[in-house]
N, C-alpha and C positions, 0 to 999 in steps of 0.2 A: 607396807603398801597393799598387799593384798587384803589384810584386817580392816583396811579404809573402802578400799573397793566393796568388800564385801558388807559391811555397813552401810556404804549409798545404796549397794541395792536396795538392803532390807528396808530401810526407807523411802525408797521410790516405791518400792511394792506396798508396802504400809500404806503412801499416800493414795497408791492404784485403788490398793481395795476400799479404803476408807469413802474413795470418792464413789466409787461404784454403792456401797453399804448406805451412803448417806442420800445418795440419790433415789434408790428404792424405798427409803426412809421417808423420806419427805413425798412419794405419792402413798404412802398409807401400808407400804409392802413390809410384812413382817421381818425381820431380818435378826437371825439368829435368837429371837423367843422363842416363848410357848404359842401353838398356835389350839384354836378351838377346831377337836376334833371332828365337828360337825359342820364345819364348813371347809368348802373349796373355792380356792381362789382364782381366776384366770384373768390372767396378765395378757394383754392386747398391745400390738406394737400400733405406731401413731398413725399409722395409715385407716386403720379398722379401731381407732379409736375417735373417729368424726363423729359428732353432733347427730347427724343423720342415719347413723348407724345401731344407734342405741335399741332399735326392735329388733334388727336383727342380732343384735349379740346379749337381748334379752330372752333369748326365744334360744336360742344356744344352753344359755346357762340354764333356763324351765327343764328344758330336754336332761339336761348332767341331770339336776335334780332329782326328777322323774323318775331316772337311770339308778341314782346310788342312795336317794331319799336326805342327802345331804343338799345344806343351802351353798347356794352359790353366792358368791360376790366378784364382781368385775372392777378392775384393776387400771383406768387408763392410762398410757406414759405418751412423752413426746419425745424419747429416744432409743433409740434400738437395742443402746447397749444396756439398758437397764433393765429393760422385758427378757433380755438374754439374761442378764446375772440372775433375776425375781427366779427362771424358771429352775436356771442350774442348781442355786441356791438350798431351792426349796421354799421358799417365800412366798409362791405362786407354785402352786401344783398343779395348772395346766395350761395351756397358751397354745395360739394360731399364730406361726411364726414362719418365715420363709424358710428355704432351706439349706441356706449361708447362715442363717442365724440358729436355726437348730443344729447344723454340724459345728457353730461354733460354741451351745452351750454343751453336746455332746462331749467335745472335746475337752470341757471343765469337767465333764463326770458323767461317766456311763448308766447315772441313775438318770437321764434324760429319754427319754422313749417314745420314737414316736406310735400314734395310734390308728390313723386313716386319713387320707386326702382326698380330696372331690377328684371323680373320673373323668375320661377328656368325652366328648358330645359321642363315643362308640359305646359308653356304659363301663370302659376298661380303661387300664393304667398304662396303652399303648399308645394313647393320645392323650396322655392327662398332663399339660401340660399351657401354661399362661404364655404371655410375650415381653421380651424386653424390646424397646423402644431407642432408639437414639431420633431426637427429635429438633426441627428447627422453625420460627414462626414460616406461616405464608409471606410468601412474596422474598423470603430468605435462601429457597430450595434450588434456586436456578445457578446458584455458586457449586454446590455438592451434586447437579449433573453430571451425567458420563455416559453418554450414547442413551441408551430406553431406560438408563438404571440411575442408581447413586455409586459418588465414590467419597471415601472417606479424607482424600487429601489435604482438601482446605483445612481438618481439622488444628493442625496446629498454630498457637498463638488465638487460639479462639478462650472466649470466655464458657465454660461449661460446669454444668451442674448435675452431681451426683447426689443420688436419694441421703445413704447413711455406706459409709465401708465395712456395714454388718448386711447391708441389702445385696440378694443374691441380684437381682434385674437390674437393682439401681445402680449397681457398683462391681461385683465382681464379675459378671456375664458381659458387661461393656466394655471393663477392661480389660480383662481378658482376650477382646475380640482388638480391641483396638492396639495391645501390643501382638497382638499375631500378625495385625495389618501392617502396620509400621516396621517390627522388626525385620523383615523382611529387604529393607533399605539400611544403607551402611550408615548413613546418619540416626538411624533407631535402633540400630542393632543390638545395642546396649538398653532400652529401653524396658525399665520394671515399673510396677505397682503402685510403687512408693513415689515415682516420678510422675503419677497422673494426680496425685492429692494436693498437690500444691501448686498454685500460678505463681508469673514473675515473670523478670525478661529472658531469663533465660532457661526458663522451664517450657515446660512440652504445650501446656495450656497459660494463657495471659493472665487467668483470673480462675479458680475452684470456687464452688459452693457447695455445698452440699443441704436439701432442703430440710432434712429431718424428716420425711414425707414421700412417699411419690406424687399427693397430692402441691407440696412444698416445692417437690422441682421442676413440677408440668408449668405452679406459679413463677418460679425464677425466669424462665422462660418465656413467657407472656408478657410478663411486664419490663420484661427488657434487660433484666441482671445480667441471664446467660446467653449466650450465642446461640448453643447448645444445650440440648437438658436430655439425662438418662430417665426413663420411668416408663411403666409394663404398663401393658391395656385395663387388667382389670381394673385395678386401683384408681382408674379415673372414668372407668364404666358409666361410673352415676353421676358424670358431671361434664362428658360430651359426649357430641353423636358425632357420627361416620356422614362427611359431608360429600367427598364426593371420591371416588378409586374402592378399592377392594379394602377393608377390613383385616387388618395383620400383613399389609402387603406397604411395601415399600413406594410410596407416593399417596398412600391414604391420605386425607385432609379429615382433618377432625374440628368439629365447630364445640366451643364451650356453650352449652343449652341454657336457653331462657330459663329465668328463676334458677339456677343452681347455687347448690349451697355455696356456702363459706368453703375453703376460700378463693371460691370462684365466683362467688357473688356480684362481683362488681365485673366481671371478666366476658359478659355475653357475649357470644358472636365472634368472642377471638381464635383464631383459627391459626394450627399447627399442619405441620407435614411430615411423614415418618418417613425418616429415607434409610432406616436399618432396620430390619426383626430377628430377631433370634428367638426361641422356642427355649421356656425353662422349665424345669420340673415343676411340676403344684406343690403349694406349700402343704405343708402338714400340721397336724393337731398334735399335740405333744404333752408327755405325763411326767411328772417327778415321779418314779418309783418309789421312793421314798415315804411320798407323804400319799401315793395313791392306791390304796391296794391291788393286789393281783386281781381282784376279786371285783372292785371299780373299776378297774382298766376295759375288762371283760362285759363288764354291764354297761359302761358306756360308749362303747367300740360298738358292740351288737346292736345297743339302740341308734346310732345316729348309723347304719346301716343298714337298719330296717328300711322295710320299703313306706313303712309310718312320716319315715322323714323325706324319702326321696320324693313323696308327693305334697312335701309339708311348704307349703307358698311363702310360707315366713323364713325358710330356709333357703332353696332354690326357689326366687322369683319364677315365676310364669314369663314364657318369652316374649310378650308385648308388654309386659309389667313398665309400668313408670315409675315404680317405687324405689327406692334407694337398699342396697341388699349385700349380703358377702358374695352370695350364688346365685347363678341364673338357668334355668332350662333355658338349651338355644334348639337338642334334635328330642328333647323330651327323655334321653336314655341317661342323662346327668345322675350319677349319687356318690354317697361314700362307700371308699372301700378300704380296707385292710393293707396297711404297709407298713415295712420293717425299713431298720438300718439301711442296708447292702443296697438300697432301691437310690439313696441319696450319694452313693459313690461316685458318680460321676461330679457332683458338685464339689466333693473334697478333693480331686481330681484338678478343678481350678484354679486351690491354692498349692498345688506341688509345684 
């Protein structure tokens, strides 16, 4: 019996990895060859892999360039967990990746490393930090009232929408918030992880999605899939404005902007309402040790921390900029800075 047990594992893990191996395969990601040691690869998760992003994560890879005199190539995926295995692998030797998905390819292997993350609007890592969102259409908000504020009650038996279960905003910072809220009550008090992944009648949620995207689940939402939908402010920056409440603040309304891209194209004028924020660390930029040398890590740490970059427009957008971007000056004291391991503890924190 246990010969047999032990067998299906090795087989479930064979089909684990295969599938992970063949997925990076099929977007062009090297996987256990020779690679050219003249070039570097960077693996982009699907959020910062849109259409409209292509200058800025051109101007990214110019900058490496610059930095190590090696060519770049950019790598798109459409799912999270594949830009995780490219990076842990080594298949990709660098990537902007949130910071659930960095501690989770860390986790594969401590040749994962991160190199710097954009500062919060003080110039410092005291306020550097995005937003997760829990969000429901206009004209849906007046159920999830409660005195001047929101409460989370109604949420069960709702239809809702999670980015990816490797997204730190999309997925582990809401759930997290949403079994601290619940368990608290004797009917939740057993409530874990695993029981917000899947809808049914007799599950916590009617219906799960998850978008692939945070631009994926601001859509599920929109157009009427989910009830509810997880996804953080940046990552849809460039594709609505603040129509009318405060900006990260619970009752914000956000309108989807004329002309915006795919896949909000068809979506003008549709208007959400945030009735949660939570505050998540900034993602970081991350190195294979492996395939990066000590020596490139250093030269390209230094240079995108140069003040060359903190004023480079193709990097951090200009604050009335219209253009579609990863960065934005909003007090002008915006750049990168220097961060290790130890700074991401609190997120590995989430899954204990």
């Amino acid at each position: 019996m246990k010969r047999s047990i032990s067998l299906l594992l090795m087989l479930i893990l064979a089909v684990t990895v295969a599938g992970c191996s063949s997925g990076a395969a099929s977007l062009g990601l090297n996987v256990g060859g020779s690679k050219d040691k003249n070039t570097l690869t960077i693996v982009w998760y699907p959020n910062e892999s849109a259409a409209d992003l292509k200058d800025a994560r051109d101007e990214v890879g110019k900058i490496v360039e610059q930095a190590t005199g090696k060519k770049v190539e950019h790598k798109m995926t459409t799912d999270y967990n594949i830009a995780i295995e490219a990076i842990a692998s080594g298949s990709a030797d660098l990537a902007y990746m949130g910071p659930q998905g960095y501690v989770e390819a860390r986790n594969k292997t401590e040749d994962v490393k991160p190199l710097f993350t954009n500062s919060g609007e003080s110039g410092t890592l005291d306020d550097a930090v995005y937003y997760s969102w829990l969000n429901v259409r206009k004209g849906d908000e007046g159920e999830f009232k409660s005195g001047d504020g929101f409460t989370l009650d109604p949420l069960p038996g709702k239809k809702f929408s999670f980015v990816s279960n490797s997204s730190t905003s999309g997925f582990k910072v809401p759930s997290a918030g949403i079994i601290s809220y619940f368990g608290k009550m004797d009917k939740y008090k057993d409530l874990k992880e695993d029981d917000l992944m899947q809808g049914g009648k007799d599950k916590f949620f009617s219906d799960v999605l998850f978008g692939g995207s945070h631009q994926g689940s601001a859509v599920n939402l929109l157009t009427g899939k989910a009830d509810v939908a997880a996804f953080c402010d940046t990552c849809v920056s460039n594709y609505v404005e603040l129509a009318d409440g405060t900006a990260n603040k619970p009752g914000a309304v956000y309108k989807v902007k004329d002309g915006a891209s795919e896949p909000f194209n068809t979506l003008s004028g549709k208007e959400f309402v945030v009735i949660s924020v939570t505050p998540v660390l900034n993602s970081p930029f991350v190195a294979n040790t492996k395939t990066v040398s000590e020596d490139e890590q250093k030269k390209i740490t230094e240079a995108f921390t140069s003040d060359d970059v903190t004023h480079n427009p193709k990097i951090f957008l200009p604050k009335d900029s219209k253009d579609s971007g990863l960065f934005k000056q909003k007090s002008g004291n915006e750049r990168f800075l220097p961060v290790d391991d130890a700074w991401f503890e609190p997120i590995r924190e989430l899954s204990k």
